[in-house]
N, C-alpha and C positions, 0 to 999 in steps of 0.2 A: 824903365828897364833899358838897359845899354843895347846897341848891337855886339858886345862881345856877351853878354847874358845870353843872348835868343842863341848865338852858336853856341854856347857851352850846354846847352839843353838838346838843343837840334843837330850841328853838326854844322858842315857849309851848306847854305839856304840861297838862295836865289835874293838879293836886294828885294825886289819889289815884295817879297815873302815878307821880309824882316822890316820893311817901312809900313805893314799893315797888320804885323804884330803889334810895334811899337803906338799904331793910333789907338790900337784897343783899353790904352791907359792900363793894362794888368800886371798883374808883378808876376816875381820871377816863380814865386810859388805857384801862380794858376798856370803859366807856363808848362812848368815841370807837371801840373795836376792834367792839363789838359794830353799832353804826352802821355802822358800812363792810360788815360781814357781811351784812346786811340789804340794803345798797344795789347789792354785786355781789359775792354770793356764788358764786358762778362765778366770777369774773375773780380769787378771790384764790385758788379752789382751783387754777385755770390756773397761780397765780404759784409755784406749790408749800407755800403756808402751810400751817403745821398749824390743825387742826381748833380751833373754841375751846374753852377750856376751860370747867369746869363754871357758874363766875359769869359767862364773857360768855354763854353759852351760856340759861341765866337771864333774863339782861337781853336775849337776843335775843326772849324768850318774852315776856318784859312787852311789849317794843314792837312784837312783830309781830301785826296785827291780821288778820284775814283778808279777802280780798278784797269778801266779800258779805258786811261786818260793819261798821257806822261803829263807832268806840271812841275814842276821848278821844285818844290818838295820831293816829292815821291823818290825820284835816284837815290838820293842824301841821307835818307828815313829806310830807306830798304823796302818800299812800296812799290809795286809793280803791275 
């Protein structure tokens, strides 16, 4: 996965974001999968999806920042 892949998913990302995407070997679909998890992971458990697996699972960990935390994602994402 390129660094213009991870923005066309994300948005503008902080380098060190997008250089710890990129070690996770995932493509651009667990990517896009792990974003959706993040944005309503309830609506996809409601849908009956399985659980991610261990790389999106990963990539949810890079970009989930915590709520009382600014981090280099979160602005970009609309996380606050």
């Amino acid at each position: 996965m390129t660094r213009d892949d991870i923005i066309s998913v994300l948005g503008p990302v902080d380098e060190a974001v997008i250089a710890d995407i990129a070690l996770t070997g995932a493509s651009l679909g667990e990517l896009r999968e792990a974003f959706a998890w993040l944005g309503a992971d309830e609506a996809l458990v409601n849908e009956g999806r399985p659980l991610p697996g261990t790389r999106v699972a990963r990539l949810i960990e890079i970009l989930d920042v915590p709520e009382d935390e600014d981090g280099p994602v979160a602005p970009a994402m609309g996380f606050q």
